[in-house]
C-alpha positions as a printed Julia matrix, in Angstrom:
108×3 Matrix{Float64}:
 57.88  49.57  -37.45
 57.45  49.74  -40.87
 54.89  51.4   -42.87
 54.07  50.48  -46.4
 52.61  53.26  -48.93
 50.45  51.92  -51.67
 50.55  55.2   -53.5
 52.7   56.23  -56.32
 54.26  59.93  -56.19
 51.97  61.03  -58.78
 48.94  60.27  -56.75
 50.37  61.43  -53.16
 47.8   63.57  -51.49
 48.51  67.29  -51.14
 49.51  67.17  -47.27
 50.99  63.74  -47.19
 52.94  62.52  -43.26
 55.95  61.03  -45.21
 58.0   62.8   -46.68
 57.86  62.85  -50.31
 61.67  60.98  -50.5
 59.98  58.63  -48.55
 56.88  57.86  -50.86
 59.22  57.7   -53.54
 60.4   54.39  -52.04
 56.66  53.1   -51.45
 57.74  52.37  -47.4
 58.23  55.19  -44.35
 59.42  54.28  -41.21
 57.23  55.63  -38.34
 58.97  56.52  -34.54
 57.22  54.63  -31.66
 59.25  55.83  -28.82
 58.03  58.5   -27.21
 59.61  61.68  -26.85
 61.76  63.1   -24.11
 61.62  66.69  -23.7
 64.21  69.08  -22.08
 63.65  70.8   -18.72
 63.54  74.13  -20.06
 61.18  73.83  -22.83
 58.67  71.71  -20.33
 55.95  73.24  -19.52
 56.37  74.01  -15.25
 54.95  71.4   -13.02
 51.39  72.37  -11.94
 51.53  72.87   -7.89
 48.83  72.01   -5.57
 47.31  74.83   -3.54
 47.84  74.04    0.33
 44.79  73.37    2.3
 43.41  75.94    4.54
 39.98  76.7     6.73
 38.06  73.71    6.42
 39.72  71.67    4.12
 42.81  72.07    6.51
 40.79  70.78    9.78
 39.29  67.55    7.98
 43.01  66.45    6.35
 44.39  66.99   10.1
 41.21  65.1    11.31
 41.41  62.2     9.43
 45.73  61.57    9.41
 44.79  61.29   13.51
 42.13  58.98   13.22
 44.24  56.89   11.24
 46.82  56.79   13.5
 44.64  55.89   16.14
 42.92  52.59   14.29
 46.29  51.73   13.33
 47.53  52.24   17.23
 44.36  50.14   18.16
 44.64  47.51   15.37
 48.62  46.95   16.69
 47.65  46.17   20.16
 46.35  42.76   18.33
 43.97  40.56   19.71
 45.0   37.76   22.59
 45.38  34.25   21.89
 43.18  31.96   23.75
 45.52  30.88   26.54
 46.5   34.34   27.07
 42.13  35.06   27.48
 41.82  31.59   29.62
 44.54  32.76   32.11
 42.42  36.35   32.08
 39.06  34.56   32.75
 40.65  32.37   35.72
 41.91  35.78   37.2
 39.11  37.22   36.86
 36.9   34.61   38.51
 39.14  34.28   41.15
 38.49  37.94   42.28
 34.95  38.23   42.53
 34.23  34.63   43.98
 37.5   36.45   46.75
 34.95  39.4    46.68
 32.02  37.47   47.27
 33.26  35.63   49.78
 34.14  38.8    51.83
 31.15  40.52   51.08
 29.36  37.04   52.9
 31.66  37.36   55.56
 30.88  41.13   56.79
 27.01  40.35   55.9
 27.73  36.79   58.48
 29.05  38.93   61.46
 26.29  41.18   61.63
């Protein structure tokens, strides 16, 4: 990226960014990258306190209540045969249950 100066050396402000070889020249070339600092003269990583009391309980709390929806949302829902073939089963047994339930009530 270049950056064009439309001032003469004679008029430079006092605390000019180029440097005054640069305004000489009437252009300055600006750096976009950004910067990569070393390791040592980083400032340390900020660390995060672990949770205790309270704080502790709800995080726990909430992973296991996550694991159960997720547990409950994998068992899936059936397709309709699979609920068809549940109803028929299901129909079958209580009209069986019925049916002996009449019988018992027919003897006495």
């Amino acid at each position: 990226m270049t950056i064009t100066l439309n001032t003469t050396p004679t008029t430079a402000p006092a605390m000019s960014v180029a440097p005054h070889n640069l305004a000489n020249k009437g252009e300055a070339k600006a750096m976009t990258a950004t910067s990569v600092y070393k390791q040592s003269h980083a400032a340390p990583a900020a660390r995060r306190a672990r949770a205790h009391g309270i704080d502790r309980l709800v995080m726990r709390l909430s992973l296991v209540m996550m694991l159960w929806a997720r547990q409950r949302a994998d068992r899936g829902f059936i397709t309709r045969e699979q609920h068809t073939l549940r109803r028929e089963n299901t129909l079958v047994i209580e009209r069986e249950q019925r049916a002996a339930a009449l019988r018992i009530v027919r003897a006495f």
